[in-house]
TILUM-212932 format. One record per residue (C-alpha): z, y, x; residue in three letters. Coordinates in steps of 0.1 Angstrom, whole numbers, plus 2048, in hexadecimal, padded with zeros to 3 digits. Example, Ala and Ser with C-alpha at 12.3 -4.5 7.8 and 13.67 -1.06 7.14 Angstrom:
# residues 2
84E7D387BALA;8477F5889SER;
END
This chain:
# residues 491
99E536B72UNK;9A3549B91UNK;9C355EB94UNK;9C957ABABUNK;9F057BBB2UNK;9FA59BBC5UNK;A1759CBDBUNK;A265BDBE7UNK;A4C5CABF2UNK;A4C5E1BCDUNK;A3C5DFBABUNK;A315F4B93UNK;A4B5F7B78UNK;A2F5FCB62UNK;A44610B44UNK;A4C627B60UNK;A28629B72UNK;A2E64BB7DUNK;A43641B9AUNK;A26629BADUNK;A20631BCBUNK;9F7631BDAUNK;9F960FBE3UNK;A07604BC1UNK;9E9617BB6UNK;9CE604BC4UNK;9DD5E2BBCUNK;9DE5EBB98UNK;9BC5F3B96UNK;9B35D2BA9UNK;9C95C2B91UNK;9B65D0B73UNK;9945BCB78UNK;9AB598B80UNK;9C1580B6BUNK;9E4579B7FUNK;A02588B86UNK;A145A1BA3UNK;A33596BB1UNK;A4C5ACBC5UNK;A6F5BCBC7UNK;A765D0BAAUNK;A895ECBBBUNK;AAE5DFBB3UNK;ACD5D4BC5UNK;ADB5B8BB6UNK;AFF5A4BC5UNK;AFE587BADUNK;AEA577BC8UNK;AC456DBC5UNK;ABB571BA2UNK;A9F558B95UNK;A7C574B90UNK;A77585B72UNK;A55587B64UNK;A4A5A1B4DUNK;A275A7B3BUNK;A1F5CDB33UNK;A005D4B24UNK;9EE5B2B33UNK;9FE5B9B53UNK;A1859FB5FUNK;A325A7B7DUNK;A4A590B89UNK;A685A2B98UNK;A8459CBABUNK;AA15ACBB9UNK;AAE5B1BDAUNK;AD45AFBE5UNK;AE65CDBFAUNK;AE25B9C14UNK;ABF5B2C11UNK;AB85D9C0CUNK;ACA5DFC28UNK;ABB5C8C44UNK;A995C0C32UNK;A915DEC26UNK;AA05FAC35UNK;AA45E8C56UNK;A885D0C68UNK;A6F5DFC4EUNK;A70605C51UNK;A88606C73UNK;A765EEC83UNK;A4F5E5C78UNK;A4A60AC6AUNK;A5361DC8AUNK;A3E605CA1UNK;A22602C8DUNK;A22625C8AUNK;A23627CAFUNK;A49639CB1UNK;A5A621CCAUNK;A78633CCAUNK;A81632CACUNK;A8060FCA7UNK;AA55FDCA3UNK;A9C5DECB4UNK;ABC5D4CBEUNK;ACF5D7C9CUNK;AC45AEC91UNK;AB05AFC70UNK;A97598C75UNK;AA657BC6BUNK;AAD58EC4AUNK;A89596C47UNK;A7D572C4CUNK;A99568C2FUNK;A88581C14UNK;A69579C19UNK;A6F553C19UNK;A81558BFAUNK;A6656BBE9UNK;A4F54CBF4UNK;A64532BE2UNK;A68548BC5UNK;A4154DBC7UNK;A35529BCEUNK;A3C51BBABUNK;A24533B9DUNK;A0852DBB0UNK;9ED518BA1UNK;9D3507BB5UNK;9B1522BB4UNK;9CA53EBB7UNK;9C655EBD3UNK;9DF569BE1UNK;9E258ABEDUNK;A0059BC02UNK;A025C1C06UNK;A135D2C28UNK;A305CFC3FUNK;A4E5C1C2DUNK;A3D5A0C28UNK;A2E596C49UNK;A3C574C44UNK;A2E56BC24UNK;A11558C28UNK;A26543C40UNK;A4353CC28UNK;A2C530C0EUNK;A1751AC26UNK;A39509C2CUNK;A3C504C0CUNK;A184F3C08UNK;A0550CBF2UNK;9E250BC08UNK;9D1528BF3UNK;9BD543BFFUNK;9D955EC0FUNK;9CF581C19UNK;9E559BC27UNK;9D95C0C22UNK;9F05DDC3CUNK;9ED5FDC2CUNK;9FD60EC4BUNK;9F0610C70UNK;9F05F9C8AUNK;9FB609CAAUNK;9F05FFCCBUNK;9F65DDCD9UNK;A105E8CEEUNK;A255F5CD4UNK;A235D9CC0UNK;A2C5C0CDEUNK;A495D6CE2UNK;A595C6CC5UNK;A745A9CD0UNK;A61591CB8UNK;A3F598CBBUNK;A33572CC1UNK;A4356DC9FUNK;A3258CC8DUNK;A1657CC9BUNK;A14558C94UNK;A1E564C71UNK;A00575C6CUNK;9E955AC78UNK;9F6549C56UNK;9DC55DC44UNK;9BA55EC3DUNK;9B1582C3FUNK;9C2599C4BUNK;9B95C1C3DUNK;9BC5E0C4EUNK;9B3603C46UNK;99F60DC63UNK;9875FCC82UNK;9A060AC9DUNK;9BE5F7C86UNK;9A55D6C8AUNK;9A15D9CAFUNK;9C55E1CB3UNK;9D45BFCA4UNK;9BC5ADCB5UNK;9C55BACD7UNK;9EA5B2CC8UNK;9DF58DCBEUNK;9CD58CCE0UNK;9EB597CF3UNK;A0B58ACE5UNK;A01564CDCUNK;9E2562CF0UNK;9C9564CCDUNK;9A755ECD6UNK;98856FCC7UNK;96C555CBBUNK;947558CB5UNK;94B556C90UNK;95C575C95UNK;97C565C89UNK;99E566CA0UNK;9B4548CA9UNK;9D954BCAAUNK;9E6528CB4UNK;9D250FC9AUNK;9C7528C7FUNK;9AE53CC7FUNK;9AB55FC6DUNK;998579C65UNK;9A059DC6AUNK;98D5BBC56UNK;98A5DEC51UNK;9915E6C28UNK;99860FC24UNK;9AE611C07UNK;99D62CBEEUNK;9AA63FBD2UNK;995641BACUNK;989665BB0UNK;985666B89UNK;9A7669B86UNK;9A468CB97UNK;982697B8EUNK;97A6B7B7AUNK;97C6ADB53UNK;9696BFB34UNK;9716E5B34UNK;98D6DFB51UNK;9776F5B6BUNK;977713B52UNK;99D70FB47UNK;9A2711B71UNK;99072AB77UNK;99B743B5BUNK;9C0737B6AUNK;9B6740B90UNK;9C2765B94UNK;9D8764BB4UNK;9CE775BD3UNK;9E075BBE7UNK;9D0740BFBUNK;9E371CBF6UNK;9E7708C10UNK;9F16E8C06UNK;A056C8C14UNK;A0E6ADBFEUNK;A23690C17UNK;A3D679C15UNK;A59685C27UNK;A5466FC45UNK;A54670C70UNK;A31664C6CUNK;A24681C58UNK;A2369EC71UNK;A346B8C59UNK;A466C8C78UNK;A246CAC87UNK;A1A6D6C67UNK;A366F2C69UNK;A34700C8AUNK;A0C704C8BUNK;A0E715C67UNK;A2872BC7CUNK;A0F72FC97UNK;9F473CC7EUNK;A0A758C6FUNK;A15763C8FUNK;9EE765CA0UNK;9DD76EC83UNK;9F5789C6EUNK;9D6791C59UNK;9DB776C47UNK;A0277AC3DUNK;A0777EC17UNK;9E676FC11UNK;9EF74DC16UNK;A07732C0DUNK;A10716C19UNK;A1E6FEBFCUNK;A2B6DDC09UNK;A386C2BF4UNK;A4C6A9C06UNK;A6068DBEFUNK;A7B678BFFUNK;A78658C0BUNK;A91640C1AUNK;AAE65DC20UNK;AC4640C29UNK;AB0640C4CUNK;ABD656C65UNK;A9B661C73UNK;A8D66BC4FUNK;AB1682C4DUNK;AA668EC6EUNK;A8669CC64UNK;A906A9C43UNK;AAB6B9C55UNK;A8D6C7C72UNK;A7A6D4C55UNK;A926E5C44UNK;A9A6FAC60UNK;A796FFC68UNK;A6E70CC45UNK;A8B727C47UNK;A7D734C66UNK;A60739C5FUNK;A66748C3BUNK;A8275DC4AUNK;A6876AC66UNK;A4A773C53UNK;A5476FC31UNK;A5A796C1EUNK;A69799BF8UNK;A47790BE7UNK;A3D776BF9UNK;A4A757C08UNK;A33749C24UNK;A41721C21UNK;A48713BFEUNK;A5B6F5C0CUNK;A656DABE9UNK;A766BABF0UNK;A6A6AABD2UNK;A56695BC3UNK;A3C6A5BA7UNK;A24695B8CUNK;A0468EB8EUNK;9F36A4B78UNK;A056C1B88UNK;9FB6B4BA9UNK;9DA6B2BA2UNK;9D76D3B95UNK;9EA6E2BB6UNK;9CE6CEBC8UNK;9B26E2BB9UNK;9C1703BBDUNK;9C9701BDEUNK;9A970DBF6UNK;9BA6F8C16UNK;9C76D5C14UNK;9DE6CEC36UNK;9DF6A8C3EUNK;9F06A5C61UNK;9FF686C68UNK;A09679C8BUNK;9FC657C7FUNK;9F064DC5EUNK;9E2627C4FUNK;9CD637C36UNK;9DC65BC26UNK;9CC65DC03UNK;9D867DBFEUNK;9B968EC13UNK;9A6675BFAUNK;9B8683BD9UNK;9B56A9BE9UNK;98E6A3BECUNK;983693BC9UNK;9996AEBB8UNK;9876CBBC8UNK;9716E2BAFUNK;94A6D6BBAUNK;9416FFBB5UNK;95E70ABCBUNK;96C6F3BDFUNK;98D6F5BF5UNK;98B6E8C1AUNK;99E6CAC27UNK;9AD6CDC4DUNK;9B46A4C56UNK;9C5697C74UNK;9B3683C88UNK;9CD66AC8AUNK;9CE663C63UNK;9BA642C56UNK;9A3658C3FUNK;99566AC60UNK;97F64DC65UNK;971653C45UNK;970677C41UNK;960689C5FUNK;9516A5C4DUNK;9766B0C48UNK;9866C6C63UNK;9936ADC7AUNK;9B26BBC8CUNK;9CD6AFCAAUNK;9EE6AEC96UNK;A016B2CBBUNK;9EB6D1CC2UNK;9F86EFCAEUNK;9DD702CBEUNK;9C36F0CAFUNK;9D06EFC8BUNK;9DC710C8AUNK;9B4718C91UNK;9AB703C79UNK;9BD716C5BUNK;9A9736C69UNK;987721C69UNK;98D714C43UNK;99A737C3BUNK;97B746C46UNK;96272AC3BUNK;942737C26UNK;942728C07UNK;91F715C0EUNK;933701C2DUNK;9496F8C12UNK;9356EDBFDUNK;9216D6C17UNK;9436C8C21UNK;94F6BFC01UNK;92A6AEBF4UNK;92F69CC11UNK;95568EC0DUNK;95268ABEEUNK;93B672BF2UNK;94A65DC09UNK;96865FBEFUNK;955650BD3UNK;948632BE4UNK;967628BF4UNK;97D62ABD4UNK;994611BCEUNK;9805FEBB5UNK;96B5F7BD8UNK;9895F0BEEUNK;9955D5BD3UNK;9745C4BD1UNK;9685C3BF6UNK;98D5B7BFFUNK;99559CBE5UNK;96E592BEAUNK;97458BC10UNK;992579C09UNK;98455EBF6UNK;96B55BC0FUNK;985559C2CUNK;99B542C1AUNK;97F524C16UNK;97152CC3BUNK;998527C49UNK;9A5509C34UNK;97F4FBC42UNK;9744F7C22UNK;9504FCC18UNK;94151BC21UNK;93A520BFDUNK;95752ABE7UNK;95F510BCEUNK;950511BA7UNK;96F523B9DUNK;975539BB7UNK;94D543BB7UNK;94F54EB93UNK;96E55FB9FUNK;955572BB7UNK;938579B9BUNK;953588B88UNK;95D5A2B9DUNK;9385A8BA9UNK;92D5AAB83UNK;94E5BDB74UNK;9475DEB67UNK;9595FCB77UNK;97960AB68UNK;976620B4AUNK;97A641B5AUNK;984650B3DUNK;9A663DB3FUNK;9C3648B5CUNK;9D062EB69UNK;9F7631B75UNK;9F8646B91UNK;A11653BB0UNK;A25674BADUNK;A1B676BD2UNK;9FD661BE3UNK;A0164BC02UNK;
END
């Protein structure tokens, strides 16, 4: 029978399911409709060396864990994987620490994980590696012989070819990659970006078939938006009533909900809120803007940077325009549950989404399928965020122009209720039909497909791995009734 064995940085610890993240999300649900297993780090720091993996069934749901040594944290982790890959990829040059040598510590945890891995492949299993930390993977287990189908899915940007090239091993980031046999990516101007990458650092060559040669593999390279399951924050039985009789605040939320990250624009985000209070004093008390930003990788100087920028920035503005019964920024550096969130979500008339550059952002995504049908709030999206692509009956702003967003807040301030409610039909939509059951099933789908067409195998899959495919095209959707483990914050 086929398996589907997913491969990602961090698992869900699934007796603690509140703390998955959006991408742990999505590979849940995929892992719901497949027999197999997930295999990643399990979040720990262990000196004794490198552990044998741990496997642990919850529920029907297997993981197989291991730990990571300070070392590894420090130079895997921390260092080539969010000082180096995140910054470029994000397209932030300078703040990339290319000179501080952790690539040969990332190429010695991922090969690790591959020989750990190997032994529990079987034959008609698909493989299937999530994001940046494990570029290497597909390489490190075709060393080691296993010749199944290996897809690799990025759940953050790809920045221009020139950005990537600017990395000191680019030709190996490259040739790694050719070791699979799709490649995912959130959005068409991700796609064309790797190729021109591909193209430019190792000479990859476009074919008829559509495919791309990187030295003597071939590959294919997709666009798969990542989706969320907008059941999770739809309007239940006799919830619209209970909000409702709840609603009696004059005050117009604005709300932001964002990892506390360079990428995010929440200095942006600051200083054009700033803008509006200062050009449009009509508004003061009547507004709010409530911004949730939950730490992430502190140890980083940059992230202690911006936390540090937005601190500062939140006490200016509160101490410029904010009187004794009313603070214009509520600023929280935490993370919050998901029912609470999803209640802020509905209550709040703007949703404020302004990343510099963004793979997917499922936030906009959890903002829209959580807005009251009747009375619906108004989402302001950069255009730089994944979900733009998508989403183009949302207010479309220019993080970088304060101008513009600072308009924006006026415009959805102002916006009849009828405009609303022809945004939102629209949206929500889009939301629905992209979900993440969708993203699971187009993705693994494609990979079975890719992996028979690269090994040059027949065309058509093999028995097992068609009844794999009828099984997916045949399974019934997820009870809806059921809430499946979900992040305090969404990617």
């Amino acid at each position: 029978m086929t398996r589907l064995v997913m491969v990602s940085n961090r698992v869900i610890d699934f007796n603690a399911a509140q703390q998955a993240g959006g991408v742990g999300v999505a590979i849940y649900n995929t892992l719901e409709r497949h027999s197999g297993f997930w295999f990643g780090w399990d979040g720990r720091s262990d000196e004794t060396g490198s552990p044998e993996p741990k496997s642990v069934t919850v529920g029907g749901h297997t993981t197989v864990t291991e730990a990571l040594t300070e070392a590894d944290y420090n130079e895997y982790y921390l260092g080539y994987s969010n000082s180096v890959l995140w910054p470029v990829f994000h397209n932030r040059l300078d703040l990339a620490q290319f000179e501080a040598g952790y690539y040969a510590r990332y190429v010695e945890v991922n090969a690790r994980f591959a020989r750990h891995l190997a032994p529990l492949i079987q034959p008609d299993d698909v493989i299937w590696v999530h994001d940046y930390h494990l570029v290497p993977m597909a390489m490190e287990l075709r060393k080691l012989g296993i010749d199944n189908p290996i897809g690799f899915f990025l759940h953050i940007p790809v920045g221009p070819a020139q950005a990537l090239l600017a990395i000191p091993e680019n030709q190996q980031i490259a040739r790694a990659l050719g070791a699979y046999d799709l490649i995912g990516l959130q959005t068409q101007s991700d796609v064309r970006n790797l190729i021109d990458f591909l193209q430019q650092s190792v000479y990859g060559r476009l074919l008829p078939s559509g495919r791309i040669r990187v030295f003597d593999s071939e590959l294919e390279i997709g666009c798969f938006p990542v989706g969320i399951d907008p059941n999770d924050f739809a309007f239940g039985p006799g919830e619209e009533e209970a909000l409702a009789a709840n609603d009696q605040s004059e005050i117009n939320r604005i709300i932001g909900i964002d990892r506390l990250d360079y990428t995010k624009g929440l200095p942006q985000k600051f200083k054009a809120y700033g803008k509006f209070l200062e050009e449009f004093p009509e508004y003061r008390r009547r507004i709010v803007l409530s911004q949730f930003a939950p730490p992430t990788r502190e140890s980083v100087e940059a992230y202690a940077d911006i936390k540090a920028e937005l601190e500062s920035l939140a006490g200016s503005i509160n101490g410029r325009y904010g009187e004794l019964d009313w603070v214009p920024i509520n600023y929280i550096h935490r993370t919050i549950p998901r029912g609470e969130l999803r209640d802020i979500y509905r209550t709040s008339r703007i949703g404020l989404v302004t990343p510099l550059l963004d793979g997917m952002n499922l936030v906009a995504k959890e903002y829209i399928a959580s807005q009251d049908p009747k009375d619906p709030g108004v989402l302001i999206l950069s255009k730089f965020a994944g979900s733009a692509e998508q989403l183009s009956d949302t207010l479309l702003v220019n993080p970088y122009d304060l101008n513009d967003i600072a308009q924006c807040l006026k415009l959805a301030l102002d916006m009849p209720l009828s405009e609303r409610r022809s945004r939102y039909d629209a949206l929500i939509k889009i939301v629905r039909k992209h979900d993440a059951d969708a993203w699971g099933r187009s993705y693994f789908a494609a990979l079975v497909k890719a992996g028979h067409r690269r090994a040059g195998r027949s065309s058509k899959p093999l028995p097992e791995m068609g009844r794999a495919l009828e099984r997916l095209r045949d399974a019934p959707k997820k009870n809806t009734t059921e809430r499946s483990p979900r992040a305090n914050v969404g990617t």
